[in-house]
N, C-alpha and C positions, 0 to 999 in steps of 0.2 A: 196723071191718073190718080185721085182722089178718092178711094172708097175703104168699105169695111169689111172685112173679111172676116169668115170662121171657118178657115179650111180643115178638110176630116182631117188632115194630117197636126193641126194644131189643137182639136178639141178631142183628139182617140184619146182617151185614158187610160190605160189598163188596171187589172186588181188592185188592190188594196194588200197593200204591204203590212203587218202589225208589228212592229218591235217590242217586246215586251218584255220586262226586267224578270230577270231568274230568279226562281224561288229563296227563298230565304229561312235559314234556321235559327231555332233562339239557342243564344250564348249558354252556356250551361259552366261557365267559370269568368273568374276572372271580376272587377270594378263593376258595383253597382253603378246607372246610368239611368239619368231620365230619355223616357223614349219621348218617339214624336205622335208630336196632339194628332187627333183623330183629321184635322184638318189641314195639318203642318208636311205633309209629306204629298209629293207630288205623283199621284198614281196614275194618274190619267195616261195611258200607253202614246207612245208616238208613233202615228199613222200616215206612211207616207204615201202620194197619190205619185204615178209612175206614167210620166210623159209619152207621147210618142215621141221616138226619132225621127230623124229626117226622114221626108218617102225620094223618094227618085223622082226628078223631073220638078222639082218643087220650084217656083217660082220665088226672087227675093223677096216677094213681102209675105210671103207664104214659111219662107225659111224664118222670116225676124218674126213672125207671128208663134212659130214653133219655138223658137229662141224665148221668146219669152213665156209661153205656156208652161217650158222646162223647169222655168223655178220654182214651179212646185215640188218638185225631186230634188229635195237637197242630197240624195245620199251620193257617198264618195264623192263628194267637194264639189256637188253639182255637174256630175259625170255626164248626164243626157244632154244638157244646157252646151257642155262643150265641143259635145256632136256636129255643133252648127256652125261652130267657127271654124274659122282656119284653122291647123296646127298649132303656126305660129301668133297667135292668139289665144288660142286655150292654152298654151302653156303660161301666159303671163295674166292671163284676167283674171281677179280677183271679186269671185259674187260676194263676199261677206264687208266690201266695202262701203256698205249702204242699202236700203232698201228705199225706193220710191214707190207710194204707193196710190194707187189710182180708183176710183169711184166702182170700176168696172170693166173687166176687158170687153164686155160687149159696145162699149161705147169709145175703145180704141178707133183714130181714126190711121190709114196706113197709106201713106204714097210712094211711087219708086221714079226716080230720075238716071234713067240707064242713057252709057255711051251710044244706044244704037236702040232698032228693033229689039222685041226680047231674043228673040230665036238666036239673034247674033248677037248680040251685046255682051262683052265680057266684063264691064265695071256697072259700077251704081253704088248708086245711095238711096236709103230709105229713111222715112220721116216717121215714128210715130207721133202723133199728137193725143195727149194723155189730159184726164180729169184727177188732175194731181190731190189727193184730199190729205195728205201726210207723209213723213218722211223718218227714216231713221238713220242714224250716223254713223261708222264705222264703230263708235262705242256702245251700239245698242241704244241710245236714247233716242226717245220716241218724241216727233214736235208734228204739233196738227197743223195742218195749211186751210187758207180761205175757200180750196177748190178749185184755182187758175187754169187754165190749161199752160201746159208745159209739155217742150218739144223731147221727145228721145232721137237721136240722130244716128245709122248706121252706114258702116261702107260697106259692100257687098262686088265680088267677085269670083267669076267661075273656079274650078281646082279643075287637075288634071283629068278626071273623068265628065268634066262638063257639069258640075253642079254646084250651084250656089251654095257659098258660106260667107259668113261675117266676119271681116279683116279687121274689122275698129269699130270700137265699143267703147261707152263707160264701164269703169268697172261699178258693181253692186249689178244689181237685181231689181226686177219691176212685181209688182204684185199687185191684185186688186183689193179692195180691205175684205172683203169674205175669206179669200184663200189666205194673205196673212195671217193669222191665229192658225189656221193649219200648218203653215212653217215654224211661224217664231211660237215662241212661248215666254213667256212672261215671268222677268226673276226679279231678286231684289238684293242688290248689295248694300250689305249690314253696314252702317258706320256711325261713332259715337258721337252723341253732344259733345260741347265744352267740357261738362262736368263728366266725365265718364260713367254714369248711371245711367243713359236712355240709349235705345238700337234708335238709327235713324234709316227707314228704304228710302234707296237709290234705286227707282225702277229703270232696268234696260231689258232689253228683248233679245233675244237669242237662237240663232235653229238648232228646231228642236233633232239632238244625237245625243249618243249613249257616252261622248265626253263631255260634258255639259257643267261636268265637278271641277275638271283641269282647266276650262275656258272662265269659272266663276273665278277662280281661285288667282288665276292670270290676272284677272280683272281687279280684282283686289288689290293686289300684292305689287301689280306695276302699274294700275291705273289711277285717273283721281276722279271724286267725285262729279257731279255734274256742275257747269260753270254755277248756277244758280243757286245752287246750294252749300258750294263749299265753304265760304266764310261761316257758317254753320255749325261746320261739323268737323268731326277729325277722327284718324285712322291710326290704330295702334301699332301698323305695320311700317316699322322706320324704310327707309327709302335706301340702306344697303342690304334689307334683307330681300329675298326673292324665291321662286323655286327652284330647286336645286337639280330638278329632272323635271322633263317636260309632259309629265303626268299627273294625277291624283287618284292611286288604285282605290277603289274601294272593296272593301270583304263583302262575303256574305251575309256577317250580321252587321252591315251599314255600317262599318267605320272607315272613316277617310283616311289613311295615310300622306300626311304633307313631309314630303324632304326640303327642307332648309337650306340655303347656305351657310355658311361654316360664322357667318357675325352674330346667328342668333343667340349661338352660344353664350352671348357675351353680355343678354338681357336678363334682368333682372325677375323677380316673380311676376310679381304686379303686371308687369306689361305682356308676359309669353299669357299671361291668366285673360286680360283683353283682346289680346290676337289669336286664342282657342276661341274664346265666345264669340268675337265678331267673324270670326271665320265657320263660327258651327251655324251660328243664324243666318246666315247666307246660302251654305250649301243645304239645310234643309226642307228646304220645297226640291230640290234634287235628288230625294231618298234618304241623307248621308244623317245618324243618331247620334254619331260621333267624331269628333277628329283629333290624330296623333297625328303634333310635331315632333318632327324628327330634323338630327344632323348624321349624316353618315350613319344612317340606319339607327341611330340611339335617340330614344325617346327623352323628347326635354321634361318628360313629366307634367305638363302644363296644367294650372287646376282650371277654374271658370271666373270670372268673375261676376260680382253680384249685379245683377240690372234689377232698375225701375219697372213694371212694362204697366205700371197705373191701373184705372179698375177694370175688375173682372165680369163683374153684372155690370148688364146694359137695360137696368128694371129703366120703364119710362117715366120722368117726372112730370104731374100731373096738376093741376089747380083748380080746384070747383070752388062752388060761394061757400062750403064749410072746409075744406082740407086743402094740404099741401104736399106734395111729399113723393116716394118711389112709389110705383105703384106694384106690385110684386102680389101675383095672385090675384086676387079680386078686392084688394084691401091696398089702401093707402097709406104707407109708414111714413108718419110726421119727419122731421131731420129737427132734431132740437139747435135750438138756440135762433132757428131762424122762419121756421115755420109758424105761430102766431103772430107775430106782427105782418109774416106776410098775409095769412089767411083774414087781418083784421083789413087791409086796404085792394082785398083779391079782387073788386069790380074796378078796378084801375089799373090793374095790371095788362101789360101788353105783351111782356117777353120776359121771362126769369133765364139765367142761366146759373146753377149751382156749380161751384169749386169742388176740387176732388176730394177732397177731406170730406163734403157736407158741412161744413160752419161756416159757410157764406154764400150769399147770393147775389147779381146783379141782376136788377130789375131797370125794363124800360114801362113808364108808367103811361095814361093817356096825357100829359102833359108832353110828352116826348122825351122829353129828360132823364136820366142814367143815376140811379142809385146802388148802394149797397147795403146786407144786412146780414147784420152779423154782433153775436152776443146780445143779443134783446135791443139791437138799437138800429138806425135805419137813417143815410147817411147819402147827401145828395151829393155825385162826384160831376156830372156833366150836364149844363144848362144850354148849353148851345142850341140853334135852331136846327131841323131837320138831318139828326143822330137817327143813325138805324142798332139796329140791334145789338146790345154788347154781347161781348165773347169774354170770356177769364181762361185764364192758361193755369197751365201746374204751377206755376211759382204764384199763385196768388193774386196778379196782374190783372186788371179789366181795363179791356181795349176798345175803346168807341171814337167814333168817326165821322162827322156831318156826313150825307147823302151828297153833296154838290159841292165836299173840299175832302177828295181823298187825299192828298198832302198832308192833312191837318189831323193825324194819323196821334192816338194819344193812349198811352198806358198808364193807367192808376195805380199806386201802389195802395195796399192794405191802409195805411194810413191817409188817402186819401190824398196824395202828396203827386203830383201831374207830370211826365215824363215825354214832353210832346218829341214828336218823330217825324220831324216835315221833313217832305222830297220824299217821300213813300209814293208808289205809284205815279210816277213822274208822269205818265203821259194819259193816265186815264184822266177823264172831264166827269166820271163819276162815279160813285161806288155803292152797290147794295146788299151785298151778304160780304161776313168777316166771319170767319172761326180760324182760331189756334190748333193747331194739332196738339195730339196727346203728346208728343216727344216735348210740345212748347220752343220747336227751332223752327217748323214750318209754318206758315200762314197763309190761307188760303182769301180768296178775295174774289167777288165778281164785282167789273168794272167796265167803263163805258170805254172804249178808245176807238177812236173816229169813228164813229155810231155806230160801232158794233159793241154788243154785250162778250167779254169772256172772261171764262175761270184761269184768274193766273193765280201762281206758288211765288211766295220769297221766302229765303230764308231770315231768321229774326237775329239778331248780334247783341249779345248781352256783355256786360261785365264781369270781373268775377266774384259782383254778389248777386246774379242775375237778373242785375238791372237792365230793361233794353234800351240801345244805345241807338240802333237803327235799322233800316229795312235794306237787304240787298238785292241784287238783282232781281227783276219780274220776270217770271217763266211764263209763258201762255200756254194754258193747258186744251183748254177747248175754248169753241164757240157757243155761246148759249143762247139758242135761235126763240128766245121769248125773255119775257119777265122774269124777276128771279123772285120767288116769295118767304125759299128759306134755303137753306142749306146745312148739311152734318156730319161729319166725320165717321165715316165708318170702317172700322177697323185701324192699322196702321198706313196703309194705300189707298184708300177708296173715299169718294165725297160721292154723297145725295144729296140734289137741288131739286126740291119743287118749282116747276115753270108754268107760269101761264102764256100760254101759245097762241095768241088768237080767239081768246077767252075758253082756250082748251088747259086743263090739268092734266100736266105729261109729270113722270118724276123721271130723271136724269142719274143711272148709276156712273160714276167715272172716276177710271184709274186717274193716280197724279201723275202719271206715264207712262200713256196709252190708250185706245179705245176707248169712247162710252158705247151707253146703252137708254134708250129712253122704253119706257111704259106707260100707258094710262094710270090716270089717276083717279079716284075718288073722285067725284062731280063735288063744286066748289070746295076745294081743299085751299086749308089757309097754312099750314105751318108742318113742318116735316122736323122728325128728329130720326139721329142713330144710333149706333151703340158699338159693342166690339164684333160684330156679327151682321149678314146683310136680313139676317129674320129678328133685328133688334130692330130695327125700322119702324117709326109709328107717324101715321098721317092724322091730323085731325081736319073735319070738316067743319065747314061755317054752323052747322045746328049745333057744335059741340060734341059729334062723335067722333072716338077714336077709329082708326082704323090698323090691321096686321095684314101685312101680305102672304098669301098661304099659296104657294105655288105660284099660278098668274093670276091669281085675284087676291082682290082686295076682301077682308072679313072684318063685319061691323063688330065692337068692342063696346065698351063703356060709353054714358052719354053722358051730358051734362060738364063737360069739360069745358073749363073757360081759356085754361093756356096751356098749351102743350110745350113743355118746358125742356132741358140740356143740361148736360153737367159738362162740363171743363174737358175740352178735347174731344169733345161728340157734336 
């Protein structure tokens, strides 16, 4: 028996549950403290959708259809979910051991293979067959799939009152990608560069509960980064330190209390100064303004240490046949040193992208070719045939790449001195957008692999004069179902791609793990930039007008723009 079901007993929902954090008062003694940015705290309450249970008389695919509507009700350890199994079963299943996630339960399909008639039948198995479109790991990281279908398998057996439940199960949980973002929520674990100056996210996903500080901090402190990034990065927290209680209280004026084991004691400034920062920028998209380590209740004192976190404005950089420069206001602020000679060869330009200082630029010009400019002078680094758009990172680096030899993967240094990086993107056949993150450890890339387009992540392995040495692991982020015309950095997690789709202009917001999100675009739009903000975003069209997004539309700006230009890590 082959069909699809949405029995009332699987689709009843009841109210709307709201959890909401308890008031809070301001501190009136005690260590000044920078609070959290108007953006940095995570308010948004946790609203959980509350399943039906089982009804009586439910038949097995009626029960595994209830079974899995449940996870939408994370509370108490997905208490309604366990309604449906066995006993002896709900005491060992484990939902936080993965999430599979599906296109949509309406397009679940459900069959049951019982011992007998149903009326008599005391065993079975049930199939679901699922529109698999992503999956998340028992570490909360988040990996997109092509859309397969893929099997869910359950055993099913009557109990002593004659009603079906489920003996054998996976563990984790099934979701469709709508209800998802209504369970998980979306965090980021802090971890340093090489050089200890830059935060690096590690996005993993989470249900969303009111311990959400002791589960980040778990994650931390005994977890490691994600395979793809770790040669990257690195964690101030040594590997004999851990939490000392299996909590993280927070007060009422947002400060987190961590208890330690008794080795922390035994650190030095420097590092307890790294493991407060990289532990406070973690837990605050979770409320928390502050964190006290502690041993045995006595505070280590720990101070902050200092971070990088690069620019602040995200003004757009802009290029007409007389100017160069930020555009900030309704006026164009030249960048000395490098804006006249670019403004002397601007009907040639194709793509500028400006370093973070502002004293340099890499340009692709219409010859195709990769220059730099810098101190009044203008300085060819890359002649190769069919180079797409260079990228410059925080150390000064520009990165350019043929279109049809991602292998041939190449970092300039300032001196113009060639740092090539083959075996990058081992398996793509091709590549068209490149940008560096602001941290300058991640790299983003869209690339052909067996004729599909997508956004993969590596991390970048430098020396220690941060020279790059090589590309590690590819992460696939998503699919990018068209053309890719640019792509930007937004923020420290988030990349925008302009697509052409069918000769349609979509732009693509998307986590580096997690969900995207597409929208219209401007009709013939040729080039997208970001900034540290998603209302830093500017599109320019083919006539040379800018564009801002203001809500869900698009707003006509300045015209006459010939490049719509990037700075270093956007």
């Amino acid at each position: 028996m082959n069909r699809r079901l949405r029995s009332a007993s699987a689709v009843a929902l009841a109210a709307l549950l709201a959890v909401l954090t308890a008031c809070t008062s301001l501190p009136t003694s005690g260590e000044a403290n920078a609070g959290l940015a108007l953006d940095g705290a995570d308010t948004d309450p946790d609203i959980s959708q509350i399943a039906a249970r089982p009804l009586e008389g439910a038949s097995p695919e009626q029960i595994v259809e209830g079974f899995l509507d449940a996870a939408l009700t994370p509370d108490n350890g997905w208490a309604i979910a366990r309604e449906f199994l066995s006993p002896e079963l709900a005491a060992i299943w484990r939902p936080t051991a993965g999430v599979s996630i599906d296109a949509g339960a309406g397009e679940r399909e459900f069959s049951a293979d019982l011992d007998g008639e149903e009326d008599a039948a005391q065993t079975g198995d049930v199939r679901v067959v699922l529109d698999q479109v992503a999956r998340v790991n028992d570490n909360g990281a988040y990996t997109e799939l092509t859309g397969e279908a893929s099997v869910a398998a359950f055993e099913v057996a009557r109990n002593d009152e004659g009603e079906w439940r489920i003996t054998a199960a996976d563990n984790g949980i099934i979701l469709d990608a709508e209800s998802f973002t209504q369970v998980y929520r979306r965090y980021a674990l802090q971890y340093f560069d090489p050089t200890w100056t830059h935060l690096v996210p590690d996005l993993r996903w989470y249900p969303r509960r009111q311990t959400i500080a002791t589960i980040l901090t778990q994650a931390l402190l005994n977890g490691e980064p994600s395979e793809w990034l770790s040669p990257g990065v690195r964690s101030a927290f040594p590997g004999d330190v851990t939490l000392a209680l299996d909590a993280v209280p927070i007060s009422p004026d947002k400060v987190a209390t961590v208890e330690l084991t008794a080795a922390a004691t035994a650190l030095d400034t420097t590092q307890l100064a790294r493991m407060r920062t990289q532990l406070e920028a973690t837990l605050r998209p979770a409320g928390v303004a502050e964190v006290r380590l502690t041993v045995n209740g006595r505070d280590l004192d720990a101070e902050r240490a200092a971070i990088e976190t690069g620019r602040t404005e995200s003004s757009p950089v802009l290029l007409t046949e007389t100017e160069f420069g930020a555009f900030v206001g309704e006026e164009i602020e030249p960048y000395a040193g490098i804006t006249p000679e670019i403004v002397k060869i601007a009907p040639a330009v194709r793509a500028v992208d400006v370093s973070e200082d502002d004293a340099r630029a890499a340009l692709q010009l219409d010859d195709g070719h990769v220059y730099t400019v810098a101190g009044g002078r203008v300085d060819q680094l890359d002649s190769r045939p069919g180079l797409i758009t260079p990228s410059m990172d925080p150390y000064g680096f520009t990165w350019t790449v043929p279109q049809g030899s991602p292998q041939a993967l190449t970092a300039w240094q300032p001196d113009v001195t060639a740092i090539e990086l083959s075996g990058a993107f081992p398996e793509a056949s091709s590549i068209s957008e490149l940008r560096v993150a602001p941290d300058g450890v991640r790299i983003a890339a869209v690339v052909t692999v067996g004729g599909q387009r997508w956004l993969v992540l590596a991390a970048i392995i430098r020396d220690q004069d941060q020279v790059p040495t090589e590309i590690g692991p590819v992460y696939p982020v998503a699919q990018v179902g068209g053309t890719a015309l640019g792509m930007s950095w937004v923020g420290e997690d988030e990349l925008v791609i302009l697509v052409d789709a069918d000769g349609s202009r979509i732009v693509r917001s998307q986590d580096v793990g997690g969900p995207g999100a597409v929208a219209a675009a401007p009709a013939g739009a040729t080039a997208v930039s970001g900034g540290r903000t998603p209302a830093a975003v500017r599109i320019l069209d083919g006539d040379g007008v800018l564009f801002a997004q203001r809500g869900t539309t698009w707003q006509m700006g300045v015209s006459g723009v010939l490049v719509l230009g990037t700075h270093a890590g956007q």
